[in-house]
C-alpha positions as MATLAB code, in Angstrom:
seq = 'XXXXXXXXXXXXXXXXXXXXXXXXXXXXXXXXXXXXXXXXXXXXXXXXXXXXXXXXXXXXXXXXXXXXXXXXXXXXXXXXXXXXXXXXXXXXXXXXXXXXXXXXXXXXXXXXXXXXXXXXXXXXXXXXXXXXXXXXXXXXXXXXXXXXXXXXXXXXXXXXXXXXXXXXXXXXXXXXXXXXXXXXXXXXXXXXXXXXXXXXXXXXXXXXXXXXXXXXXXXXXXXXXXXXXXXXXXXXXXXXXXXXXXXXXXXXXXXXXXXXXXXXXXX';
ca = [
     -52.533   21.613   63.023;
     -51.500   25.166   62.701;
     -47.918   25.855   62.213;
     -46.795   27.210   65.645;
     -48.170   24.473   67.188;
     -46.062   21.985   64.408;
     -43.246   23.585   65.319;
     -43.234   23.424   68.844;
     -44.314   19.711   69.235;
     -41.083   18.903   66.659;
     -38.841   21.099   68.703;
     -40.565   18.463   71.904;
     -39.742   15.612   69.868;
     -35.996   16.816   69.098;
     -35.894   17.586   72.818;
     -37.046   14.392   74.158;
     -34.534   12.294   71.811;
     -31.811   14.279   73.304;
     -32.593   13.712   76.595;
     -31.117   10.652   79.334;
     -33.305    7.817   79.749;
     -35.973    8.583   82.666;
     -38.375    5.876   81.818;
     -40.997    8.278   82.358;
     -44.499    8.315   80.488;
     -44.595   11.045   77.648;
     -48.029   10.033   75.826;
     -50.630    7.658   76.296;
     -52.539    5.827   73.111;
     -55.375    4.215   74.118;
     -54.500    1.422   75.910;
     -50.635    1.716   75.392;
     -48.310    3.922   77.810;
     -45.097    5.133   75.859;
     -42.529    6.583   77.559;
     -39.195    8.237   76.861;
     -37.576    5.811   75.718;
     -40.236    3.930   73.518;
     -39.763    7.668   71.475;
     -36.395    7.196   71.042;
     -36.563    3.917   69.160;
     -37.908    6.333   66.624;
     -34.737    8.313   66.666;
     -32.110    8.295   63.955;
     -31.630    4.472   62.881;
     -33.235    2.986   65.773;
     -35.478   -0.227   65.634;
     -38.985    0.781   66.563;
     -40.633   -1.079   69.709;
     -43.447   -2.928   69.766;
     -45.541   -0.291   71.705;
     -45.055    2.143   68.877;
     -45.738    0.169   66.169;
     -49.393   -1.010   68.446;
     -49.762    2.737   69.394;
     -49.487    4.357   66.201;
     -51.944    1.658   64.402;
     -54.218    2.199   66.926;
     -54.478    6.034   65.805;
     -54.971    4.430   61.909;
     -57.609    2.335   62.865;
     -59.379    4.848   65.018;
     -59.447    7.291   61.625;
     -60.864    4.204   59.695;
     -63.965    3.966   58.057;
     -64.560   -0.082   57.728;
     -64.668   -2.322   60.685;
     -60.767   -3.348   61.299;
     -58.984   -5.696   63.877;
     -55.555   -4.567   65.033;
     -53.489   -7.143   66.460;
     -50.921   -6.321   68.903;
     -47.577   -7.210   68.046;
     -46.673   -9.941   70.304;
     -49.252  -11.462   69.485;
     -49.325  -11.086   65.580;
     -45.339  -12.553   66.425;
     -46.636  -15.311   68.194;
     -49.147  -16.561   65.722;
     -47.387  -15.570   62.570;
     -44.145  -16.625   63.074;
     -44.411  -18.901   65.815;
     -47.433  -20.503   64.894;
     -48.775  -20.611   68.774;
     -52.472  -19.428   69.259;
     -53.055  -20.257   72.539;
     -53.499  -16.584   73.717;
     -57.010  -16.433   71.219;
     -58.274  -19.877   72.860;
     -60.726  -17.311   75.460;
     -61.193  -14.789   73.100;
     -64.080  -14.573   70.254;
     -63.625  -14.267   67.017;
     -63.478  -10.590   65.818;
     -65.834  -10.025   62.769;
     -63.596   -7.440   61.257;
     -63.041   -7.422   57.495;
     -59.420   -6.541   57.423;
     -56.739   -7.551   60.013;
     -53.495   -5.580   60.523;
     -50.920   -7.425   62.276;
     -47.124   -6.714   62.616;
     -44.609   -9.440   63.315;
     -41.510   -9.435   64.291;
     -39.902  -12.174   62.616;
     -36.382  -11.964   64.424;
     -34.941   -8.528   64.716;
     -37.496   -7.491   61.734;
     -40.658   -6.400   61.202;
     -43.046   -7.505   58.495;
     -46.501   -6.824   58.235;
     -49.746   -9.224   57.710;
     -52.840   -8.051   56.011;
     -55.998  -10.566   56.462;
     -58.658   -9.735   54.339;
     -61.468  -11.693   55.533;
     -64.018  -11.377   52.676;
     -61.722  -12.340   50.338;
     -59.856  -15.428   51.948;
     -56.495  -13.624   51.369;
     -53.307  -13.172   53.897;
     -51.024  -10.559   52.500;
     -47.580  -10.420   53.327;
     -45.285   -7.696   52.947;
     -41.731   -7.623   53.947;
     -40.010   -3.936   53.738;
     -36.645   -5.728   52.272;
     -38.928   -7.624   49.718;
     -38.275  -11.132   50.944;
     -42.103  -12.305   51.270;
     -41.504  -15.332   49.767;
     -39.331  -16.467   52.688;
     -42.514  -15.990   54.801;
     -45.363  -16.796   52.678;
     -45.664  -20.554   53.315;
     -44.881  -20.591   57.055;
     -47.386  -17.442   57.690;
     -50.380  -19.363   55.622;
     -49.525  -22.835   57.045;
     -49.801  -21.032   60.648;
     -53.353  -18.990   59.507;
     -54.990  -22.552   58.377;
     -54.170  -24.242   62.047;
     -54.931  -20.872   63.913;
     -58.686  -21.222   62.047;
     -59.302  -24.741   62.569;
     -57.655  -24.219   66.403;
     -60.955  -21.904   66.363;
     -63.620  -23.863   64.361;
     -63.726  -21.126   61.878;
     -65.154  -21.292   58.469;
     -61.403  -22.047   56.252;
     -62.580  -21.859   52.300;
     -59.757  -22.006   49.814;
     -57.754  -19.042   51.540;
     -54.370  -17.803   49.805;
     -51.286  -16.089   50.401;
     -50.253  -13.149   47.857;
     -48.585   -9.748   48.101;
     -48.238   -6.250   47.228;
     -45.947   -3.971   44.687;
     -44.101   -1.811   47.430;
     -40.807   -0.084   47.468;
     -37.927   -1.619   49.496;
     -36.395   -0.318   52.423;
     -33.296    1.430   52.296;
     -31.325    0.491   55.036;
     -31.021   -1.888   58.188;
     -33.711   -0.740   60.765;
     -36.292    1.279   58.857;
     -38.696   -1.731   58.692;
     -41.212   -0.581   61.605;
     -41.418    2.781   60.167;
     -42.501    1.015   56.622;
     -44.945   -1.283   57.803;
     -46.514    1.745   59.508;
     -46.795    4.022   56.111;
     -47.661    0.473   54.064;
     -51.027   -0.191   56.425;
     -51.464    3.584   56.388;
     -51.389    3.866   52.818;
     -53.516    0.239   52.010;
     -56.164    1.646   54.178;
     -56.222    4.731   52.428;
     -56.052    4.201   48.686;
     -55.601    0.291   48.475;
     -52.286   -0.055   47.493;
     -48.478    0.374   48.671;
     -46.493    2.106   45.660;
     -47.211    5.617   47.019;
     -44.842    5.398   50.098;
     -41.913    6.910   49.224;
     -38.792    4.616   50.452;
     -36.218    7.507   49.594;
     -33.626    7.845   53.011;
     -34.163   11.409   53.960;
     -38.289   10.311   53.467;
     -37.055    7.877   56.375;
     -36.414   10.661   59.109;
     -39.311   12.612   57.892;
     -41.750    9.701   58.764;
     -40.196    8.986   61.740;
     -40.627   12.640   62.969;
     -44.077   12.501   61.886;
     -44.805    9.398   63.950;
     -43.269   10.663   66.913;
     -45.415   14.720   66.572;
     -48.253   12.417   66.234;
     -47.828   10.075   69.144;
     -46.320   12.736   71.412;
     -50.065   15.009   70.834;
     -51.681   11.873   72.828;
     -50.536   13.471   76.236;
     -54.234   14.011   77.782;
     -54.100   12.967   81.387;
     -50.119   12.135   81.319;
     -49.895   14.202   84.344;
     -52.303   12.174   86.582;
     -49.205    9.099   86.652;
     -46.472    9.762   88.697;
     -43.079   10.415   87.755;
     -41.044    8.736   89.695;
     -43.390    5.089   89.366;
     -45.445    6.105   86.486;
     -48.774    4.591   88.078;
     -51.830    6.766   88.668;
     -52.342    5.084   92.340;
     -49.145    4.546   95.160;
     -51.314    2.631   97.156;
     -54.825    1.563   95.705;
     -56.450    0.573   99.117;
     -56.045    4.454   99.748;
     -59.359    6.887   98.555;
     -56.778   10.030   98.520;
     -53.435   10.419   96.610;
     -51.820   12.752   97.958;
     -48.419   14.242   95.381;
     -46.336   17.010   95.183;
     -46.105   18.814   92.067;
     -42.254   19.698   91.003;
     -40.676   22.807   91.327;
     -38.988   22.820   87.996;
     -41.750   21.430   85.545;
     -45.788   21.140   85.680;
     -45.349   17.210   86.508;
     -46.457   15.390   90.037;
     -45.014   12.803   91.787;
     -46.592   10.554   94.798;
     -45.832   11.807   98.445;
     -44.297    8.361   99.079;
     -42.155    8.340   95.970;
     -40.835   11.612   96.183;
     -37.739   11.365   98.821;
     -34.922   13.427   99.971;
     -35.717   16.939   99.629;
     -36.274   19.742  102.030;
     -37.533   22.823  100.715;
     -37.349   22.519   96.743;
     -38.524   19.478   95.062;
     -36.838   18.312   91.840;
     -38.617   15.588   90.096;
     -37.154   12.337   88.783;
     -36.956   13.504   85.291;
     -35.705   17.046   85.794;
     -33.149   15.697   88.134;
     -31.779   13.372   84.981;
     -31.679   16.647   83.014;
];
């Protein structure tokens, strides 16, 4: 990315986290819509959401060279710490050699690293508590396999050498560098855990997730859906007069000769 264009996505970011909510879509990842707010979880010492932390490893696995399964994480959550696995009962099992799933483990995040061909879970906690995890998380793995007649072996819960996390909410934004950086070189000691590294990655994530904003216009401001009424073959919606975004005929109300979108209205 040349350095203009840097620039002005950063000055995009800075904008949007300054902004009122509008609960309007800024980027879409894949399968994952994230809107205004989702982007300002990433702001100052906010707690990331869960559709950052699934959007931005979809973009990791998508650079990735070796088959890899992403969990989302609700559902890393739900098997992890919960130990439920009733959302996999319909679904086969992927034949991925490494797994990357985050779990929220009440108000925290922690990431889990399966690594199939060896029979290992890894567990790494940002604050450095993965012992307080280790048993539960391993105990929950076993039933999950035998829940789905998979092959178990001797399989065994370690971790990695990582640097802790300075303060109270920066654990999303770790776990996102940590599978970054064990999918790059294999190890976790080159993520820098210094606070004013903290804001830097969280700008980062947010250039890099705000880029994804191909076909962001199609959904409607107001309702953020691509169709008002799907039974219809024609959408017909009015583009604002203030900004390059539409909004559907039958969302867009009370104007007369100028139309001000939802979002511009907010500003």
């Amino acid at each position: 990315m040349d350095w203009m264009k840097k620039q002005m996505i950063t000055l995009n970011v800075l904008k949007l986290w300054s902004l009122k909510d509008s609960g309007q879509i800024e980027a879409l990842v894949g399968p994952y819509k994230l809107y205004d707010t989702s982007f300002r979880t990433l702001c100052g010492h906010g707690w990331l959401s869960d559709e950052i932390l699934d959007a931005y490893l979809h973009l990791i696995v998508e650079k990735g060279k070796i088959p890899i399964y992403r969990m989302d994480a609700v559902i890393g959550s739900s098997l992890f710490h919960l130990g439920q696995h009733r959302v996999f009962q319909k679904m086969a099992f992927p034949e991925a050699s490494i797994w990357l799933c985050p779990v929220n483990v009440g108000g925290h995040w922690i990431l889990v690293l399966v690594r199939m061909d060896h029979k290992e879970v890894i567990v790494i906690d940002p604050l450095g508590h993965e012992r307080t995890y280790q048993r539960r998380i391993l105990r929950n793995w076993r039933n999950f396999l035998r829940a789905k007649d998979a092959r178990q072996g001797n399989w065994k819960v370690k971790t990695l050498p990582h640097g802790l996390q300075p303060d109270a909410s920066s654990c999303g934004v770790l776990i996102l560098r940590f599978a970054e950086s064990f999918l790059q070189v294999g190890d976790l000691q080159s993520v820098s855990t210094a606070p004013a590294q903290m804001f830097q990655d969280r700008m980062d994530i947010a250039t890099k997730l705000l880029q994804c904003k191909d076909k962001v216009e199609d959904y409607c401001v107001s309702c953020n859906m691509l169709h008002y009424d799907t039974c219809k073959d024609v959408i017909e919606m009015i583009q604002c007069d203030f900004c390059p975004r539409w909004t559907h005929k039958e969302c867009a109300t009370h104007f007369v000769d100028l139309f001000k979108c939802k979002k511009c209205e907010l500003q």
